[in-house]
Steps between C-alpha positions, in 0.01 A plus 500: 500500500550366141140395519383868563689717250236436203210615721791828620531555123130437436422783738731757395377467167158586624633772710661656188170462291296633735721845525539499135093468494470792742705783309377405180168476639591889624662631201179434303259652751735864493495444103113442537464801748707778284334376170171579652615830626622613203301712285371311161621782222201554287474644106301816497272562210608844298337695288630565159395653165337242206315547189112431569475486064734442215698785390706492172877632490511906498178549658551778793376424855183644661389384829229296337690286376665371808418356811645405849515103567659306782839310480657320729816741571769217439398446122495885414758525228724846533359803312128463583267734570287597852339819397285626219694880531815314415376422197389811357550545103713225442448282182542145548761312198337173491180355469332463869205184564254551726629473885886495361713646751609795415848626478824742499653298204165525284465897484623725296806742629401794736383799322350316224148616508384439156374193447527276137750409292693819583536360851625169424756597256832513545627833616833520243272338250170565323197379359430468129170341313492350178166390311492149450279235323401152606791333314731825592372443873559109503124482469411685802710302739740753611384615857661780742885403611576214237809557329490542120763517161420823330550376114466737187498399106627825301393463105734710285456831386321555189713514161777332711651147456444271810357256706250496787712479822410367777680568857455489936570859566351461908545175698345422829285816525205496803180584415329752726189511354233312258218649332312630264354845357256635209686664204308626154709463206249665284221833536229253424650196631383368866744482785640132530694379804858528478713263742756694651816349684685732760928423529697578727870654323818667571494855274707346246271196474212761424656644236568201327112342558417854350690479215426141446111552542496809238718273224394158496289239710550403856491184630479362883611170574435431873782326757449262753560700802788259606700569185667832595798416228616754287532349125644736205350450136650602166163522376361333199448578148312326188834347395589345861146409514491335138836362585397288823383141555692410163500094419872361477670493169510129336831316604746542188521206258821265491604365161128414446349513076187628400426705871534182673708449814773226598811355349484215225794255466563327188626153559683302147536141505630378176232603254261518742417881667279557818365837639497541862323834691568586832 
């Protein structure tokens, strides 16, 4: 008997394979059977609204400008568009390229049917130009939304004592607009292109750039659009101005003769005197 119980042992673990084998063997084949069955879920296309050319900020919508393109419905953002008629009037708040999708979060409020700067401008705010130079205009640089410092240098009155002053009465303004117009200063003069620079300002601000553009010379210093920091001036003046980047005063002299510097020690030995300078 002792002889026989490796082949016994032998045998059952064969048995036990082989009925392993067989229900794994059938659990795959019902896997493989319902897989097949199943439907495969597939992405329909859907048609939404784009821009078929590039449309600037404030520009109203016609349906020229648009167009219906396919999308594959799981990389639709929320707030797009399916239908020209839905649509209608609205005046888009950003620029749009060519095929951008386009959406809820780019239009202007319902009911806003005028299109331009009126549209894109803050309802409890409004919209104020100034004239501007190159050098006033940071040399042409200064594009729709950047964020400017509104400066102004105020000369004093005639017959008055004074200095210029110089102070930041707006920071971190937006810029709705940039552009430029013909003005004649004089009956036989030609009309000369003007650069004009549309703000954005609270009612209070206005009154100040009006003030400030009727009494001295503004200034716009444009912001990195990262810098949102609100920083508070005391303004200069020729005397601060004359008074800054000063050299250091000469270190004071110690005991020194005739302007020079150091200590001298007289040393006496007998009859005999030596001068030593430190």
């Amino acid at each position: 008997m002792k002889r026989y119980r490796p082949l016994a042992f032998l045998g059952a673990a064969l048995l036990l394979g082989l009925i392993t084998s067989f229900f794994v063997f059938s659990w795959l084949q019902n896997e493989k059977n319902r897989l097949m069955a199943a439907p495969i879920p597939l992405n329909k296309n859907v048609q939404v609204l784009v821009s078929n050319a590039d449309l600037s900020w404030g520009t109203k919508l016609t349906p020229e400008m648009l167009q219906l393109q396919e999308f594959p419905s799981g990389a639709i953002p929320e707030g797009h568009f399916t239908s020209l008629e839905a649509i209608k009037d609205r005046v888009i708040l950003v620029d749009l390229k060519r095929n951008e999708l386009l959406l809820e979060s780019k239009l202007a409020p319902l009911g806003t049917t005028n299109g331009g700067v009126a549209a894109v401008t803050d309802p409890n705010k409004r919209a104020m130009s100034v004239k501007v130079d190159d050098v006033i205009g940071v040399a042409g640089f200064i594009k729709p939304n950047d964020r400017v410092d509104v400066m102004v240098t105020i000369e004093p009155e005639a017959g008055k004592q004074g200095h210029a002053m110089a102070k930041m009465i707006l920071d971190n303004v937006r810029v709705l607009a940039a552009g430029t117009q013909m003005e004649r200063k004089g009956k036989d003069e030609e009309p000369k292109p003007v650069q004009v620079i549309t703000v954005e300002v609270a009612v209070e601000e206005a009154e100040k750039l009006a003030l400030a553009s009727t009494q001295g010379k503004l200034r716009l210093a444009l912001r990195n659009p990262l810098n949102s920091a609100r920083v508070l001036t005391k303004g200069a003046n020729v005397g601060a101005l004359m008074s800054s980047l000063r050299p250091k005063p000469a270190p004071k002299s110690h005991g020194g003769q005739d302007g020079e510097d150091g200590i001298r020690v007289e040393i006496i030995k007998g009859d005999v005197r030596k001068e030593i300078k430190f």
